[in-house]
C-alpha positions, 0 to 999 in steps of 0.5 A, a space after each residue: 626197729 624193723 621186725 625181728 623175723 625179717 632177719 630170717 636167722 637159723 642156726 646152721 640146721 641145729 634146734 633153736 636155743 631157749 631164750 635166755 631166762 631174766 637170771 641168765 641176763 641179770 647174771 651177764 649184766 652183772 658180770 660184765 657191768 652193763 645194762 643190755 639195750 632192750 633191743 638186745 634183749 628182744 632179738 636173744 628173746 627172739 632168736 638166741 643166736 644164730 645165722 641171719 640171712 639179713 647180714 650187709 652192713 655197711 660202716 661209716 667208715 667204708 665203703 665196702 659191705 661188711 657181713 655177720 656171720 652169726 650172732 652169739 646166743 646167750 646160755 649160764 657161764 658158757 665158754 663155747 666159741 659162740 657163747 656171749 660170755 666167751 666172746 665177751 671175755 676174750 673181746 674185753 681182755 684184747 680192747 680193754 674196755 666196756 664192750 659185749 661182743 655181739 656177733 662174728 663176720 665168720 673170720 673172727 671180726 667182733 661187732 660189738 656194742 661199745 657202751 660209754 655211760 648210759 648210753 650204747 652204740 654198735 662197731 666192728 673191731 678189726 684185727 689191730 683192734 680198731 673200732 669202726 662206727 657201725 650204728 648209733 644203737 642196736 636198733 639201728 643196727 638191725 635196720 641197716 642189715 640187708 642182702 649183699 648187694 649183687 656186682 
């Protein structure tokens, strides 16, 4: 995975939040039955939340960029929009299914991290609640980001 610092992310002019502590990781994990990748947990150790100025992706499935807007910070039982566990609950409730919403594209599009078994893979929910393949893993994920690419 690329260094963390190349994704340049701010958090809109406001302080940078504390990294979330090992409870309040355990304490998500628990709650929503998940093991969160390493590499998750390194880029909320990081920067815990934010804009990045590296946010191009491209899914598999098209052909067109797509963007993340910000990513949501991890806190205790937070409800705020651009909490992990607000973003999470209501991503969960809507797909049914193992996920951890990551990120928003600035119009209300999730990137989640869909988890089957062990193993974890990253994809765009769209507003009928598709789920397009992004990434096979986090890691690669934060590999593809880029600047959108001028014409």
């Amino acid at each position: 995975m690329r260094d963390l610092a190349e994704l340049n992310i701010v958090n809109g002019g406001r302080p940078d939040r504390k990294p979330p502590t090992e409870l309040q990781i355990k304490e998500f994990e628990a709650a929503f039955g998940v093991k969160l990748p390493d590499d998750y947990i390194s880029l909320l150790k990081f920067k815990n939340g934010g804009c990045p100025t590296l946010r191009a992706f491209k899914p598999k499935e098209l052909k067109d960029y797509w963007t993340l807007e910000y990513y949501c910070y991890l806190a205790d039982r937070s409800d705020h929009i651009e909490g992990l566990w607000a973003w999470t609950k209501a991503w969960r409730q809507a797909l049914s299914q193992r996920i951890v919403a990551i990120g928003d594209d600035g119009g209300g599009i999730a990137i989640v991290l869909v988890f089957v078994d062990n193993n974890h893979s990253v994809k765009l929910c769209l507003d009928d609640f598709r789920l397009l393949d992004v990434a096979d893993s986090l890691g690669e994920f934060i590999d593809m980001l880029t600047t959108l690419p001028v014409g």
